[in-house]
N, C-alpha and C positions, 0 to 999 in steps of 0.2 A: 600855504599852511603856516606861514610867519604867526598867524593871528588865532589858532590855536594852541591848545594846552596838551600837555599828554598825561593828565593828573597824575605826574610820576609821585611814588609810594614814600618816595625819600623829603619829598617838600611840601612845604603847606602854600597855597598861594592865597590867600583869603586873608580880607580884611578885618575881622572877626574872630569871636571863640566858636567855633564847632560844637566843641561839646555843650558849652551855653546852650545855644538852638539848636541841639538834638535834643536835650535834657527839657528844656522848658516845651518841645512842641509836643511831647510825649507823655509831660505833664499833665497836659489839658487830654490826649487823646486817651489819660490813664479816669480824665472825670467825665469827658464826653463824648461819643463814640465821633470820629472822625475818618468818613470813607474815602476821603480823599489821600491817605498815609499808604493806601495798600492798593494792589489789583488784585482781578478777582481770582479767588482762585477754587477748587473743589476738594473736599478733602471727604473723607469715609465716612458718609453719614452714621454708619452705628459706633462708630466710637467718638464723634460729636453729640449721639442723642444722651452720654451719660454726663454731657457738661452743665452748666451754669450759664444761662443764657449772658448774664452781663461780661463773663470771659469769652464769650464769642463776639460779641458787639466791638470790645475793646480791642481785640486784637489784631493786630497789623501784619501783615507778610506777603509774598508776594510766590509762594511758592509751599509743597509739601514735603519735605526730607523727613517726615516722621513714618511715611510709606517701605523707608528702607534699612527698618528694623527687625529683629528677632529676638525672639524670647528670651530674659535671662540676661541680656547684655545690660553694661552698664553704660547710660548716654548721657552727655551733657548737650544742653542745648542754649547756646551763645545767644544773649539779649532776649530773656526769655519771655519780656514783657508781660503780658496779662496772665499767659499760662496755660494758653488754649494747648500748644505744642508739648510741652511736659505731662499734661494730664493724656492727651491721646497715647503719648507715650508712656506711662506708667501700666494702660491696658496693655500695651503691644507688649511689652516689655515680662508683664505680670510680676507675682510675688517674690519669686529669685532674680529678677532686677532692680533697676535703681536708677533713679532719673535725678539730674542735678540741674534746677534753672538759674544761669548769670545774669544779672540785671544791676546796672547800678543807677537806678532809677527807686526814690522812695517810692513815690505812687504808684509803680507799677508794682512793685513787690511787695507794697502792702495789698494791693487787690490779688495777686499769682494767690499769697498766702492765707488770704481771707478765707478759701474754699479748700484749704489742705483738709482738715479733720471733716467736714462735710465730704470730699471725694473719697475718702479713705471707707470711712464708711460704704457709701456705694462700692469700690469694687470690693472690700472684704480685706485690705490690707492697704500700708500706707510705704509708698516707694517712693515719695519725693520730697524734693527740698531746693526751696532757693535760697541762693547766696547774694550775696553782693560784693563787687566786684568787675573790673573793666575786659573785657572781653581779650585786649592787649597786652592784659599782666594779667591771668590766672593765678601767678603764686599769691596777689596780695586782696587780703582779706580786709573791705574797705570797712566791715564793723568792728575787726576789733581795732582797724584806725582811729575811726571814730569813741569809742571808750577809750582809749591812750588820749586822744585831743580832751575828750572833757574831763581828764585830773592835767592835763601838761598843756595849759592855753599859747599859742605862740607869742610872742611878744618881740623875740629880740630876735637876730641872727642866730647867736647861739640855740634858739630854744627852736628854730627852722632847723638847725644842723642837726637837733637830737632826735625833731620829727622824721627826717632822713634815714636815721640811722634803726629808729623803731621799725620802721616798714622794711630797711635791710634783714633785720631777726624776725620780723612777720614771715618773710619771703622765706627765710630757710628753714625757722622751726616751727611756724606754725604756716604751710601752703594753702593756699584756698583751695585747688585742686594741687594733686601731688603727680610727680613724672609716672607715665607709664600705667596710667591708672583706668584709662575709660578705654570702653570698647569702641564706642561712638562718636564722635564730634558732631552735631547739627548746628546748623542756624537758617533766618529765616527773613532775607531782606533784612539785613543786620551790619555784616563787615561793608558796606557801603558809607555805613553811618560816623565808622571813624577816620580820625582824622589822617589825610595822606601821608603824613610821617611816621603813623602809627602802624602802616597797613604791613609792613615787613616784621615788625614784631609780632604783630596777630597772628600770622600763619604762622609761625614758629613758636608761639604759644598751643597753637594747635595741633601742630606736630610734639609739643612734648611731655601731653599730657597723653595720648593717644598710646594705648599698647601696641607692640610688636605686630603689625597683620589688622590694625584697628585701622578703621577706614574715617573720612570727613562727608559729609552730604550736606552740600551749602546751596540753598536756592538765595538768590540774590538779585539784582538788578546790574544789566549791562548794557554798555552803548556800542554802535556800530563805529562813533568816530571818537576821535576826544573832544571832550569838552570848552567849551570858547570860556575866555577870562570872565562874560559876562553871567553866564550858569555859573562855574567856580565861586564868584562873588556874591550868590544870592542867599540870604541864610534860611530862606524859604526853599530852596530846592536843595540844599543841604539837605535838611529834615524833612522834605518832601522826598526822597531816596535817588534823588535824582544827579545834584552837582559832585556825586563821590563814587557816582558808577565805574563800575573797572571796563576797561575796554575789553571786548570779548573774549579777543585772543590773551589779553595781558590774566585776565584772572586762571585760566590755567596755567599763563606761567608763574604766575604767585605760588601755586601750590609747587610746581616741580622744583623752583628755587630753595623752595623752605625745604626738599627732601622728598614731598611726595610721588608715587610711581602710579602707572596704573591710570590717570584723571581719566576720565568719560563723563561726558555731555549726557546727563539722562531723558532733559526735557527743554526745550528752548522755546519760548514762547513765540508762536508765527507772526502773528502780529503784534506790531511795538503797539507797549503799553500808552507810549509817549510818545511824541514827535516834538524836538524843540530844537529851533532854527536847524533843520532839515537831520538833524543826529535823530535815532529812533533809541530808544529805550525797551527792554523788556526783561520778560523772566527766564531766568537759566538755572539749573539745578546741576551741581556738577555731582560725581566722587574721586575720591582719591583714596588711596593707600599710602599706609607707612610697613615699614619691616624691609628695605632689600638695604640694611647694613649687614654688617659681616662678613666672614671668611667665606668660601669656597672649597666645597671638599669633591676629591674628585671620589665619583661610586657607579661609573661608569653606565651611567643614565641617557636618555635621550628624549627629544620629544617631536613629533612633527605638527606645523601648522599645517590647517586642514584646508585652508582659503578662506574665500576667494580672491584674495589680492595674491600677484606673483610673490610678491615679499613685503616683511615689515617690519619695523623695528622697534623695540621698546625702550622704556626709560635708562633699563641701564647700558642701551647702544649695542645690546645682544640685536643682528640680525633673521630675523626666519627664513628659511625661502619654503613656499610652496610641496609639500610630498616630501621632502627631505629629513632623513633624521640629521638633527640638530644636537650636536653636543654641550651639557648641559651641566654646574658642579648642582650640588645637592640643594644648594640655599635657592638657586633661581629653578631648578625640577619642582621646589613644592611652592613658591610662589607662583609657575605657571600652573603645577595642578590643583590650587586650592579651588575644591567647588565652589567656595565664599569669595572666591575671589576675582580679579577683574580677566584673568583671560583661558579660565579653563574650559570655555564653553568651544574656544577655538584652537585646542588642542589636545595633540594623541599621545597619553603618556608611554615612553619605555622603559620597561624595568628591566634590568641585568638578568642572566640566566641562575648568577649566585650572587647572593646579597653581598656587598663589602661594609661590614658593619662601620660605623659614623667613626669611632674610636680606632680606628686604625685606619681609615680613611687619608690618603695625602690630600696636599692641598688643591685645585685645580687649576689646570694651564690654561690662562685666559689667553695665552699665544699660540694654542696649537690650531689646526685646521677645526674651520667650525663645524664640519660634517663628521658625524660619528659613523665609520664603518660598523656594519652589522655584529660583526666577530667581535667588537670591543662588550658588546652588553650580552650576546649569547656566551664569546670566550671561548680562546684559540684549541681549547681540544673539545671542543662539542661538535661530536660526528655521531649527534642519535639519529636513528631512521625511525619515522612513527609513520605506518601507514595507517589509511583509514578503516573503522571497523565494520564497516559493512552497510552500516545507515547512511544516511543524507547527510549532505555533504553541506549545507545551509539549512534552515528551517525558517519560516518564516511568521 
């Protein structure tokens, strides 16, 4: 293994700019369609038949995260290139939502934007917009960089130092996306594209623009092994999505590092898209959740896992076992029963026999035993007798 890499997220190992040849090979695929950028993939013919055929030609990915939207939500969708993705999402989404595409590519954001007021039209109202801006800073807003550069031309050290200091006050009084702000996070065969030192900042850019209980759905490109110095080195498989692939397992822990709970695997491509010196390549579409900060209140809740595993354990190293009530404070009771959310399909909620309202609520014992006795959520003087009244005892 000496003579491989493990594209760690903290190093660049490349002879080259990255961004250079992302930027220039997406240039030409922003003037010519180029099939070789993408695999293939399928996406919901009726809400492709309301696009722009040259937005379909042009656009590159490798996967569908616009699939795992709902009405009204506000989504940003990272490297938004031609704009296939934000216009399907503007349907899914409709008129009480709001679609924001990143790109910091001119030619692709001049073409996203070529067919705003033409789409709007079609569906009856206009929900999007893209920005520019690098996928790994969301706070900074790379046009009105660029109006600051053409009254302030750099010249000296000093006039670099002042350029610094504008994108400081960009960042904080005017954000390009603001914290806590989107329902959504998408992208689409994208976070590959940047560069390995950036990749630790990205997720936690995306964790902090995301509200409370807002999820990410990133289809991307990944490898089975890491990558050998000579893929790392190619700035064709760079931009071909290939030399910046996360390793399979590594890209979910990307997400759980930056804070996110909950990741699941929605769709992994069976077979590699690629095969290069025996590493396999393909498509993965993950999600994640953000929201399990905060306190713990105890309100004498419970919940059981339904199976089929004997046990398992989630992000915040809460264990389940099998049939068991599980005790539970309040903050992880509605993270496991959000129907939205990643594990209510595989649990039974308990509610207390008397509510203990939130506001007088103490805190919860994350050291007492993890099994809830029954008597804590019915409560030690509940001795009702309720026989049955005479009907079926099930219905079916």
């Amino acid at each position: 293994m000496s003579q491989t890499l493990t594209n760690d997220p903290q190093s660049d190992a490349t002879g080259y700019d990255v961004e250079q040849a992302v930027r220039q090979r997406y240039e030409q695929g922003a003037k010519q369609a180029e099939a070789s950028l993408c695999c293939p993939t399928t996406y919901e013919s009726d809400y492709l038949a309301q696009l722009p055929a040259e937005i379909i030609e042009k656009d590159y990915g490798c996967g569908d995260p616009t699939r795992y939207v709902r009405q009204g939500e506000t989504v940003v969708d990272l490297g938004s290139g031609a704009g296939k993705h934000c216009y399907i999402l503007a349907q899914k989404v409709g008129a009480t939502g709001q679609v924001i595409g990143v790109d910091f590519n001119d030619e692709m954001l001049a073409l996203s934007r070529k067919y705003i007021d033409e789409m709007a039209g079609k569906l009856g109202y206009g929900n999007v917009a893209f920005v520019k801006g690098k996928i790994q800073d969301l706070q900074l807003n790379l046009e009105r960089v660029q109006a600051w550069l053409a009254n302030h031309p750099i010249t000296t050290v000093e006039d670099l130092a002042a350029l610094e200091a504008e994108c400081t006050r960009l960042r904080q009084e005017h954000p390009l996306i603001v914290d806590n702000s989107v329902d959504v996070v998408v992208s689409n065969c994208v976070l590959n594209l940047v560069r390995p030192r950036d990749k630790q900042q990205l997720f936690q850019e995306i964790y902090r623009v995301l509200k409370p209980g807002g999820r990410a759905v990133i289809s991307d490109i990944v490898c089975d092994e890491a990558v050998t110095p000579t893929i790392l080195n190619d700035p064709q498989l760079w931009s071909g999505c290939i030399a910046g692939a996360f390793r399979e397992e590594g890209f979910l822990e990307m997400f759980e590092q930056a804070g996110f709970y909950g990741m699941e695997i929605l769709v992994r491509q069976e077979q590699p898209w690629q095969v290069i010196d025996g590493i396999e390549f393909r498509s993965m579409t993950v999600r994640a959740f953000k929201g399990k900060e905060g306190d713990g209140w105890e309100r004498d809740q419970a919940v059981i896992y339904k199976g089929p595993w004997k046990a398992v354990q989630d992000d915040h190293g809460h264990t389940l076992y099998r049939g068991q009530r599980m005790a539970v404070g309040d903050k992880t009771f509605k993270i496991y029963t959000n129907p939205q959310g990643a594990y209510a399909q595989d649990i039974l909620p308990i509610l207390p026999n008397q509510d203990i309202p939130l506001d007088i609520a103490q805190p919860f014992d994350c050291s007492r035993t993890e099994i809830r006795h029954p008597r804590e959520t019915k409560g030690l003087d509940y001795h009702a007798t309720i026989k049955p009244d005479g009907g079926a005892c099930c219905s079916s």
